[in-house]
N, C-alpha and C positions, 0 to 999 in steps of 0.2 A: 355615769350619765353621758360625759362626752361621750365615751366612744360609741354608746348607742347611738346619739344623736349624727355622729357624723357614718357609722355604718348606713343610715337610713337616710343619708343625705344623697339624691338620687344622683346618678352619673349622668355629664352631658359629654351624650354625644354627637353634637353639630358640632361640624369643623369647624377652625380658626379661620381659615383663610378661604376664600370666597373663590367659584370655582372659574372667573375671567382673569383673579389673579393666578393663580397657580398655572395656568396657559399663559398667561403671559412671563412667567419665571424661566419656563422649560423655552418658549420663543427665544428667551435674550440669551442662552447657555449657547456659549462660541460654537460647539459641535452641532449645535441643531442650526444653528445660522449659517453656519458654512456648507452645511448639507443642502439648507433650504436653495441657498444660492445657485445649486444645479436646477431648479424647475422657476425662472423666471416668472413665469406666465399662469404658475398654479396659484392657487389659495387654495391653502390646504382645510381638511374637515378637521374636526378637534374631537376630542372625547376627554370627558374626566371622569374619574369614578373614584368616592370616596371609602374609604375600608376604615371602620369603626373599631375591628380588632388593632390593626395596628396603626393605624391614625397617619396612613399614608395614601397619599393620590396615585393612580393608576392614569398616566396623561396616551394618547395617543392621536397622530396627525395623518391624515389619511389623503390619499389624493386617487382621482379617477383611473388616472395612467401608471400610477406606480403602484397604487393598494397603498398599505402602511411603510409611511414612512419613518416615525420617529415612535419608540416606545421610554416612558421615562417615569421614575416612581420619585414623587415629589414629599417630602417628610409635612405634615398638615401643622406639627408646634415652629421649626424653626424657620419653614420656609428655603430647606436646602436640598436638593436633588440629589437621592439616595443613589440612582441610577439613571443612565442614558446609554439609548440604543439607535444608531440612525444607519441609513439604506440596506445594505445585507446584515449585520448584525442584528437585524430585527429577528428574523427568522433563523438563525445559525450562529445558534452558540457559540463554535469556532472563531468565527469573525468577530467574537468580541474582544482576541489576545489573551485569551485564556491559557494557547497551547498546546500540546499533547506532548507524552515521555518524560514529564516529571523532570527530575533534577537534571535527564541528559542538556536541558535547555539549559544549565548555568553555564555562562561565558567561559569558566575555568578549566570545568571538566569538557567542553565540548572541544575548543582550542586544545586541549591533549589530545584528545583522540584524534584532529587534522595533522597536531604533530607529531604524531605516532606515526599515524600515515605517510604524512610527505618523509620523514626522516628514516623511514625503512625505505621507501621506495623508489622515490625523488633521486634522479642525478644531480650527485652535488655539486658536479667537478663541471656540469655544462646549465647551469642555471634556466638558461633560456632557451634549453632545448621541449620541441613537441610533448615527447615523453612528461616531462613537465608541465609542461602546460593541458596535456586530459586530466592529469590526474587532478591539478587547480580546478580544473570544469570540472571534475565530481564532486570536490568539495564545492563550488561555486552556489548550489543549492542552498547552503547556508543563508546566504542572502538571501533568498526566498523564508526561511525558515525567521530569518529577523523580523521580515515585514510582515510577516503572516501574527507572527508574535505581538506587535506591535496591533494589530488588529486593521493595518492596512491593507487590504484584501488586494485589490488592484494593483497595486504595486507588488504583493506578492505574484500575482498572476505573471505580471508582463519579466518579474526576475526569473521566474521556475522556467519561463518560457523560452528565454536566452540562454540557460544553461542547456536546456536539450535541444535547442538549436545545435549550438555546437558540439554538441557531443554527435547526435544525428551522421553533423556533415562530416565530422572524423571517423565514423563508425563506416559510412557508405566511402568512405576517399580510400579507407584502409581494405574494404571489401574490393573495390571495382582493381585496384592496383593490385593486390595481396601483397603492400607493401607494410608493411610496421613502421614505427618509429623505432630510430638509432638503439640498440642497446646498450645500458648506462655503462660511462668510462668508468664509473666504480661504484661497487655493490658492500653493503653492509656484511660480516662475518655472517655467519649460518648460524654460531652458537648462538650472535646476540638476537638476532629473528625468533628464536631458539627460546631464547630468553621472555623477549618481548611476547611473542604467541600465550607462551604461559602464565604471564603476569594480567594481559588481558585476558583470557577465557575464566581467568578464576576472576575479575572484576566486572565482567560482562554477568556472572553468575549471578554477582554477589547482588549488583546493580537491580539484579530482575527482581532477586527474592526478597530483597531488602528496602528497595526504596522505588519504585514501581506500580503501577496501575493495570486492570483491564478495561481496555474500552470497550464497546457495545461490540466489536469484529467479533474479539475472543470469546465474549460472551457467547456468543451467538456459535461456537465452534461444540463448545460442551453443552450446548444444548441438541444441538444437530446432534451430537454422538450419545446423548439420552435416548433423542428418540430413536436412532438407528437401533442400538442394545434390544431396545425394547420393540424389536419389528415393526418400525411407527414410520411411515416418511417425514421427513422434516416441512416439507412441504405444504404451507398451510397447516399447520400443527405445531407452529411456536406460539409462547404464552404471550399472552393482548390483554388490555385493559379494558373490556367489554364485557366480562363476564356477568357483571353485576355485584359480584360478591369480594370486595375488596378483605384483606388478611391481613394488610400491615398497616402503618401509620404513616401520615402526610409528611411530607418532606418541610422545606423553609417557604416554598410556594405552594402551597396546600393541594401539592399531587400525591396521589396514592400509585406507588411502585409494584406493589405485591398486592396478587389477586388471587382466586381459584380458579384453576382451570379444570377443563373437561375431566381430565383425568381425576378430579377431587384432591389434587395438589397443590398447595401453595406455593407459586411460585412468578419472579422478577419478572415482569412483560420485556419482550425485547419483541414487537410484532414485525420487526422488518429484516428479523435474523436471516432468514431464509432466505435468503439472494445469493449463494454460494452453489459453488456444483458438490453436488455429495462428496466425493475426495476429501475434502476440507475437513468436512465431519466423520469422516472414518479415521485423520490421521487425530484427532482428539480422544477416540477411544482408548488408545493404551492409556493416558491418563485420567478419564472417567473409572475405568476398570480399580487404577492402582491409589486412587483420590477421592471418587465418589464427587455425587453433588449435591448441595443441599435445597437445590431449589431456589437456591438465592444469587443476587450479585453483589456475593461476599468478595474475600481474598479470590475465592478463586484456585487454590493449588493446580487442579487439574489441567488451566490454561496457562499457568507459569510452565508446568513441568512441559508440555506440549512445546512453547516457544522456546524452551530451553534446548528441546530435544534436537528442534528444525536447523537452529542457531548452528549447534556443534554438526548434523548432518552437515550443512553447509561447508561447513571450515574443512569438513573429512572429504568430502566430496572437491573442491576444492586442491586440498592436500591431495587426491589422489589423481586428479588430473594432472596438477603437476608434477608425480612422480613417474606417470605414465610418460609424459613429455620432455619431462630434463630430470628425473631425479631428483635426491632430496632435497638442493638446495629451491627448485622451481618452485617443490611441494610446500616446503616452508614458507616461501614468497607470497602464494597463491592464500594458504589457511592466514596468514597475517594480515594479507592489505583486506581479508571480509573482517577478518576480528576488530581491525586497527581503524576503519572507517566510523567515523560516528552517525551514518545513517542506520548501517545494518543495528546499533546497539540504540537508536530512534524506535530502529520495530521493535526491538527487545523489550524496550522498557514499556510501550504502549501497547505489549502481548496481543500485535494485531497476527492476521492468518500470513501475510505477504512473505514470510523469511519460508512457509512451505511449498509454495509453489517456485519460489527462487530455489532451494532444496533440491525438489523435482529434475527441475529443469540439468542442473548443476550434474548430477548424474547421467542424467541421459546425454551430455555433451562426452563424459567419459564412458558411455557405452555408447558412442557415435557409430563405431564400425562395426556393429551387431548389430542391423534393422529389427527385428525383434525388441533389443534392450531398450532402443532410441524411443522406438512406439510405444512401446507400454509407458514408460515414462512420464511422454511428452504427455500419455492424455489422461494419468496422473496430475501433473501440474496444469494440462487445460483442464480437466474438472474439478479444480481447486480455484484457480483465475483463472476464468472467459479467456485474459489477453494471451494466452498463450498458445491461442489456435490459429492467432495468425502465423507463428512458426511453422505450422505444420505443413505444406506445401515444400517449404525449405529442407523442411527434416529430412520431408518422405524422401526424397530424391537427391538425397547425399549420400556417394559424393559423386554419384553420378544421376541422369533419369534414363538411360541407356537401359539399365537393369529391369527388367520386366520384375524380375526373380524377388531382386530384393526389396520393391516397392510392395510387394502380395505380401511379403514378410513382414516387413514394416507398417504395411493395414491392417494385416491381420492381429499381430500384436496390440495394434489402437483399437481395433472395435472388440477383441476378447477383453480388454482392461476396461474401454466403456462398458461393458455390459455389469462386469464386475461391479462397477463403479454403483451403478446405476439397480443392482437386485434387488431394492428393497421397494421399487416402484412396481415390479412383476408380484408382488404376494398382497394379499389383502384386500384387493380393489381391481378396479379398469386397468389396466396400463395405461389408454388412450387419454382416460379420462385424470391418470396421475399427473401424464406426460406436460398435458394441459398446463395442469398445476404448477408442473415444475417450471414452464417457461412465462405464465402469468408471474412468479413470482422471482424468478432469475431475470431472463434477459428485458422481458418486456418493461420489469421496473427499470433497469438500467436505463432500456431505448428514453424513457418517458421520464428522465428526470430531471429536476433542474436544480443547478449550482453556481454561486458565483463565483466557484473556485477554478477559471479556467478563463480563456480570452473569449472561447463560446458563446457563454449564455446571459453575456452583455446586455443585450437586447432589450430586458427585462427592466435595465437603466436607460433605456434610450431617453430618457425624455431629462436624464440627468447628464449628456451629451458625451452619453458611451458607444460606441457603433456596435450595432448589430452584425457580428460574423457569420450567423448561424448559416448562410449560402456557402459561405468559405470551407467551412467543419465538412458540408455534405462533400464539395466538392472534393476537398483531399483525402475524404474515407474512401470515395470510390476508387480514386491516386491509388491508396495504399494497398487498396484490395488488388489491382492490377498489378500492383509492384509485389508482392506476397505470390502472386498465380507466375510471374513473368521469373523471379529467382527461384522458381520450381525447374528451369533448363537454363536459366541463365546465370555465370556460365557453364559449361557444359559439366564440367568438373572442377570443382570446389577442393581447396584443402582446407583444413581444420582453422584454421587465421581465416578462411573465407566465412565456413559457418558461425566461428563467433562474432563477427564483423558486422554479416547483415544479421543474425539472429538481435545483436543490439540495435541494429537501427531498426527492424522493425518493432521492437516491444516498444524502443522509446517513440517512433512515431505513433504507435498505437496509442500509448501513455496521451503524448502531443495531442492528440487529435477526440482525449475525453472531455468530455463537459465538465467531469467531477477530477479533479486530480488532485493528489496529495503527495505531498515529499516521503509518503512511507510506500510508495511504490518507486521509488529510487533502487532498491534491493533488488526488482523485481529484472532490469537488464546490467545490473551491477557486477554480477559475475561476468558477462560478454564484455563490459567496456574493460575489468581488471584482465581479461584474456588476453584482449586485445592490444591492450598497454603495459602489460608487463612479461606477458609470456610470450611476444607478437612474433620473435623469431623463430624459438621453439615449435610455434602452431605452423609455419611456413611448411611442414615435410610433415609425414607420417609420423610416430612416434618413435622413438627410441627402441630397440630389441634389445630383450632381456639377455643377461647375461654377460659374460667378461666384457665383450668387445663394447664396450656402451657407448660410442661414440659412431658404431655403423648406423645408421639410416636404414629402417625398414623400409621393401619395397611398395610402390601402391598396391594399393586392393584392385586386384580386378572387377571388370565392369560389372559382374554379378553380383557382390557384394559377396562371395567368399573370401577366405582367406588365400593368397598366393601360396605354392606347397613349400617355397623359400624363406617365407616368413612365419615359419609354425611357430617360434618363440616368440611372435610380436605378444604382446599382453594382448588381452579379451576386452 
């Protein structure tokens, strides 16, 4: 009889706590006060909304000039604030110190990989030499990556942004001079490099397969190469949450992830994949093909194996520039400071797209004196990442702009590999009206976004007494666009220390100069600053020629961009 009686004893559900207190709890919480204290002159709106399922408050403070400024879930029994969210972490998960790369963030394992770094590469024997000091400025990012962690957005902004400062001003001092920093009075044995290479590439492996994430980048990579497979553009044809017909089950916030799409498949919405240039999605297919997908955003193999694959191009690519330029020991130098840095194994572990167009690029620095190899490449890695069309003026016209010959070569190569790129726009439809597509959903998202991951888009806090730069941003994109047209003949003739030099200041001021920036595009001019700083004397001349005498100096290329008939053994 009890337990009938208390089955049938109705449940109350009117909250405990009355809805001027619960605003008033989330008011006194030090993080909403110290927020508030940027908008003086506001009174903010309030909202409370009570939830009967789990008998918690949905609080929010809203202001005319800022929108939402505070989001906070208040518990209804104890009166304790489950959560709090104030100025950019309202809208951006990120900003809440969440993080990205999984365990690379533990203090112990990341400190390894800088001292992996500085201890292969680092002159020991002059502590306070240059040489020393870029390579601290590539690790210097770190700091950014603390504050970011910490969910101090701003302060991560203004640290990311003093490290490519001075990487910038080293990269263009090293350019205009084609002078390097000293080479080190004493260099680590080759075996133990040797060593070192192999004990990282098999923990970089292991890191990815084993203790690793994909974020929505990767995601969005093996879907691009679904729909390619399947003669689809990607282009407005990634899965969305609008279909009507939900397939899977609510999450801890009662959103539904999995839908039906057109196709009558179920599968993960990622509606904003498609912001990438085709490239991206064609280098995902050998792994679609050998992994399959299930329509979910599961593990993922497909996009482990892909990031795996870019990873080792890189370090080969890499290795073979420096074999090209000094031999094994260079090669070995080169494949270790990408392994040994803890950014590149940052992108590993958050299997974003950014280690392929670093990739890309990496090779077509070692098919530099082939206008052809350099073109197709380069628009490889620009139709993977936008930012690597600002190179292309530079490319074209190395290492002279003298050559008529070899610039037709060098375009011709870029527009047969765009079209390539781009085939799956020419079947099934418009072109015109793909094309459309393709930039409503590439660039023009880009142009029109906003972030508060950058000094930029401030603005948006101004009334929390952050300045508005967005006149500064316009002003220095046109700067760089000039500077990008103006290293197309200046100077007239470039050596290999020249191309990698300004090829790093411009990505990183393009970097500099986005609204949205993130420490996993560090990768993305990190081969040109390890060029620059480690291989800087070797890049001063031509390469090395093959064979016995390996200490002659190949002669320049002439201004055609042929081969001299004197240098038929230079490598390719």
């Amino acid at each position: 009889m009890a337990s009938t009686a208390a089955a049938d004893t109705p449940v109350d559900t009117d909250p405990e706590l009355a809805r001027a207190e619960v605003i008033r709890i989330v008011l006194a919480h030090p993080k909403v006060s110290r927020w508030l204290e940027r908008y003086p002159d506001t009174e903010p709106v309030t909202s409370a909304t009570f939830s009967e399922e789990d008998r918690q408050w949905d609080v929010g403070l809203f202001s005319a000039q800022a929108g939402q400024m505070v989001a906070a879930r208040v518990d209804d029994r104890s009166g304790a604030i489950v959560t709090v969210w104030v100025g950019p972490e309202v809208a951006w998960p990120l900003a809440r110190g969440n993080g990205l790369g999984g365990v690379i963030n533990r203090p112990l394992l990341w400190l390894s990989f800088c001292a992996f770094f500085l201890m292969g590469l680092a002159d020991l024997r002059r502590p306070f030499s240059l040489r020393n000091l870029d390579l601290l400025g590539l690790l210097s990012f770190s700091a950014y990556l603390v504050f970011l962690n910490e969910g101090r957005v701003f302060a991560a902004d203004l640290a990311g942004a003093a490290s490519l400062i001075y990487l910038m001003a080293r990269a263009c001092w090293i350019g205009v001079t084609n002078r390097p920093s000293r080479s080190p009075s004493f260099r680590a044995p080759v075996w133990l490099l040797i060593a070192g290479l192999v004990f990282l590439a098999g923990l970089r492996i292991g890191l990815n397969t084993e203790a690793s994430g994909v974020l929505d980048v990767g995601y969005a990579g093996v879907i691009g190469a679904d729909r390619l497979v399947h003669a689809e553009s990607p282009y407005g044809n990634f899965p969305h949450s609008d279909t009507g017909i939900p397939c899977g089950p609510e999450n801890s916030e009662g959103q539904i992830a999995e839908w039906v799409q057109e196709n009558g498949r179920c599968e993960t919405a990622n509606h904003l994949g498609d912001t990438y240039g085709p490239a991206n999605y064609h280098a995902y297919i050998p792994g679609l093909w050998i992994f399959g997908w299930t329509g979910k955003w599961d593990y993922l193999p497909a996009v482990h194996f892909t990031t795996i694959l870019f990873d080792l191009l890189a370090m080969l690519g890499l290795a073979a520039v420096g074999y090209r330029f000094g031999r094994t020991r260079l090669a070995v130098t080169l494949a270790f400071a990408w392994a040994a840095n803890p950014f590149t194994q940052y992108v590993s572990s958050s299997n974003t797209n950014d280690s392929i167009m670093a990739a890309f690029l990496i090779w077509g620095f070692w098919a530099a004196t082939s206008p052809p190899g350099r073109g197709a490449l380069l628009a490889l890695a620009s139709w993977t990442k936008f930012a690597a069309l600002i190179v292309v003026p530079l490319w074209a016209t190395y290492p002279t702009a003298r050559s008529r010959r070899a610039l037709w070569r060098f375009a011709a190569a870029f527009v047969i590999t765009t079209l390539l790129s781009f085939w799956v726009l020419f079947i099934g439809g418009d072109p015109l009206q793909e094309a459309q597509v393709f930039y409503e959903r590439t660039f023009q998202i880009q142009f029109d976004r906003s972030s508060p991951f950058s000094l930029w888009d401030w603005g948006q806090y101004r009334a929390a007494g952050l300045p508005d730069l967005k006149w500064l941003q316009r002003l220095l994109q046109v700067m760089l666009i000039s500077a990008a047209l103006t290293l197309a003949v200046v100077p007239r003739r470039k050596s290999p220390l020249q191309l990698a030099a300004f090829s790093a200041a411009l990505i990183m001021t393009f970097e500099f100069l986005l609204t949205h920036w993130s420490a996993l595009y560090v990768v993305w001019f990190l081969p040109f600053v390890i060029l620059t700083t480690v291989a800087g004397d070797a890049l001063r001349e031509p390469p090395v020629a093959a064979g016995p005498d390996q200490n002659r100096q190949a002669p320049p290329l002439p201004d055609d961009g042929s081969r001299h008939p004197s240098a038929a053994r230079t490598l390719p």
